[in-house]
C-alpha positions in Angstrom: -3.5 38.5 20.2 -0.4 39.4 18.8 1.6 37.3 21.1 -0.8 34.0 20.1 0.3 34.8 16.9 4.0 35.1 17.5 3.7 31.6 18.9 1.7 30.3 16.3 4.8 31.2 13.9 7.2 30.6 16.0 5.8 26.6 16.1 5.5 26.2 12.6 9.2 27.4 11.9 10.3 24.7 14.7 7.8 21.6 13.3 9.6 22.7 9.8 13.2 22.8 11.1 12.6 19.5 13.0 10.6 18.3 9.5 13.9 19.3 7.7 16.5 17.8 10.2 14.2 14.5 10.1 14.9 14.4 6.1 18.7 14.8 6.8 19.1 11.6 9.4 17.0 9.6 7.5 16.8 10.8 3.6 14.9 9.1 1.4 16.3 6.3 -0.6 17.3 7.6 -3.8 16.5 6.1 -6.8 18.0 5.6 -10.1 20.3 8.7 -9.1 17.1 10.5 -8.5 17.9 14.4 -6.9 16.3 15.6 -3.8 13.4 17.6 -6.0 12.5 14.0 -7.3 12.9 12.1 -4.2 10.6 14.6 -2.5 7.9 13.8 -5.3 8.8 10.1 -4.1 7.3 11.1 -1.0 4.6 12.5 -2.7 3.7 9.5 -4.3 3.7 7.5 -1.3 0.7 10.1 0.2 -0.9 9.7 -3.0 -0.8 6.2 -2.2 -2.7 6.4 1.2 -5.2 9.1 -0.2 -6.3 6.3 -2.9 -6.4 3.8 -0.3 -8.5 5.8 1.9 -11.3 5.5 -1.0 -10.5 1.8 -1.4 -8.2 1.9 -4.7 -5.1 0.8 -5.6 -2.9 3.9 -7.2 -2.9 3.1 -10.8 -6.1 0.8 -10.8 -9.2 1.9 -11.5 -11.3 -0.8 -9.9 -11.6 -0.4 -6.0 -12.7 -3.0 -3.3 -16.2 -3.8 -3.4 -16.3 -4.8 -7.1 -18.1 -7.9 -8.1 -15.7 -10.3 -9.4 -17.5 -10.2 -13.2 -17.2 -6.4 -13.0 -13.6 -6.9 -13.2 -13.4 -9.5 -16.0 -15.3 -6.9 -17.6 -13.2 -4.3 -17.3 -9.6 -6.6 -17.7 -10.9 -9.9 -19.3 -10.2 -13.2 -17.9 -7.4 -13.7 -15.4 -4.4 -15.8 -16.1 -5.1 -17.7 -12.9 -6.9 -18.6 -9.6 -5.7 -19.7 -6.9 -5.7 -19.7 -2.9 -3.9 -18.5 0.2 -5.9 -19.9 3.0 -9.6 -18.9 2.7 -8.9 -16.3 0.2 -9.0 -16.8 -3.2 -7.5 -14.7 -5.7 -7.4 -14.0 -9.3 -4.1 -12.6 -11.3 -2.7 -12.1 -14.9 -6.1 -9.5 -15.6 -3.5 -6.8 -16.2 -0.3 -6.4 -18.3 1.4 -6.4 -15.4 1.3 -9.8 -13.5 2.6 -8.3 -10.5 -0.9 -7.4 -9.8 -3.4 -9.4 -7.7 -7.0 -9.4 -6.9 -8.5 -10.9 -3.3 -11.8 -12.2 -2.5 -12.6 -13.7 1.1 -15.1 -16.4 0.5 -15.4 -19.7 2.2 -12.7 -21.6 0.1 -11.7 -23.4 2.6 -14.8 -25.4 2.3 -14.2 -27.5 -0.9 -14.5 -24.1 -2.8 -10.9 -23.8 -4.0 -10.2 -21.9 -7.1 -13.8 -21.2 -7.5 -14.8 -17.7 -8.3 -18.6 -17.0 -8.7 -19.1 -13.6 -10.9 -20.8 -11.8 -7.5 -18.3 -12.7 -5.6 -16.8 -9.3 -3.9 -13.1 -8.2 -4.5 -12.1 -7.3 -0.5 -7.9 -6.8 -1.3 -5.6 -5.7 -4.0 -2.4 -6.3 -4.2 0.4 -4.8 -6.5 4.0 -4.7 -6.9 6.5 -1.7 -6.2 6.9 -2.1 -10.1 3.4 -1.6 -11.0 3.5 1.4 -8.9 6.5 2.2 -11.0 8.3 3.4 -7.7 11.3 1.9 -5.0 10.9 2.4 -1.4 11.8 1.8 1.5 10.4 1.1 5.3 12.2 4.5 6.2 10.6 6.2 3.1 7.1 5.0 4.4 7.8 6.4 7.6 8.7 9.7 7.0 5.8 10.3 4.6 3.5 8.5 6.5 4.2 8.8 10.0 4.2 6.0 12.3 2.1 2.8 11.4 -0.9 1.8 13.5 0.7 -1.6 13.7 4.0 -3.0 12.7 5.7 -6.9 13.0 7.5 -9.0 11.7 4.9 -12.0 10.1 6.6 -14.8 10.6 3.9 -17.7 9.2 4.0 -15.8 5.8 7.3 -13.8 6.2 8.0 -9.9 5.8 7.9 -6.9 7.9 4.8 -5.1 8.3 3.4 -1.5 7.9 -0.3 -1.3 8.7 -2.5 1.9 8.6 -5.7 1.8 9.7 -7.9 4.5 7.3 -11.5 5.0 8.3 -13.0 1.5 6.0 -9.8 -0.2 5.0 -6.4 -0.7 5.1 -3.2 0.4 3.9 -0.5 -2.4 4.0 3.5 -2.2 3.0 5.2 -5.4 3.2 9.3 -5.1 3.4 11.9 -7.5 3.1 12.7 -8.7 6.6 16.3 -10.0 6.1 17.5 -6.9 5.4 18.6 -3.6 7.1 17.0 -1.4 3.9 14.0 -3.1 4.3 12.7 -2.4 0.9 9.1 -2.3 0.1 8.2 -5.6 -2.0 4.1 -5.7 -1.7 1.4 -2.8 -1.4 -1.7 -3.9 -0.8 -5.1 -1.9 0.0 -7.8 -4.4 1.9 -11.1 -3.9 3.2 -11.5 -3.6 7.4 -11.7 -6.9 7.8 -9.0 -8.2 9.5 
């Protein structure tokens, strides 16, 4: 028993040395002169950000997926806009913030463009690093994160993406592609459908 337990400890201290040595060959980003302290509660932020997603909210938003779209008039008031990408048709301008979109998937591809019935389900959010009031980069994702279920560069609509598959939706980070930092410019939460 004892020696299980000499092993157990001996395990954790390597997973932390090789936890520590990972943070020194790729540190996180730091921000606005941030210190280590802060840049560890950057990392923080970015599991906060997959723990919200996991219950189908967007860190910061109190509305998650599955709302009607009324429900969020209701709660934000009337969007500045509607408009489409593809057969998605989204709604923006509810928040302060413009940086900030709500998706529906409805058939608006068939002459239902820019239409948005009050049942109609919100399926994806979308916000800005600047609503989430935090800079990061593809690296910083990484090490809090671990390694995405899928990754690519999009070409048709451009950016590099982070994908994690939780158990009903789906955590997405979308970097700059043209660059080696590959900051984080989109977050977005969406329900499993691909």
């Amino acid at each position: 028993m004892r020696i299980l337990f000499l092993l157990v400890a001996l395990v954790l201290v390597l997973i932390g040395c090789n936890s520590q040595e990972q943070l020194e060959k790729d540190p996180i980003i730091p921000v606005n002169g941030h210190t280590q302290d802060e840049d560890k509660l950057h990392l923080k932020f970015i599991i906060e950000i997959k723990e919200d997603a996991s219950k189908g909210r967007m860190k910061g938003i109190d509305t998650p997926l599955g709302t009607t779209y009324q429900e969020i008039v209701d709660k934000y008031g009337e969007p500045k806009g509607i408009s489409n990408e593809e057969c998605w048709t989204y709604s923006y301008g509810h928040l302060k913030n413009d940086n900030t979109v709500f998706y529906f998937y409805h058939d608006s591809c068939n002459n239902r463009r820019n239409i948005l019935e009050p049942e109609t389900i919100l399926n994806k959010i979308s916000a800005s690093p600047e609503f989430l009031d935090i800079q990061m980069t593809e690296s910083n994702v990484k090490l809090a994160l671990g390694k995405p279920d899928e990754e690519y560069l999009n070409e048709a609509y451009g950016g590099y993406y982070l994908i994690y598959d939780l158990v009903q939706y789906r955590l997405i980070f979308i970097a700059e592609e043209n660059s080696n930092t590959k900051y984080i410019y989109r977050v977005q939460v969406a329900s499993d459908a691909k």
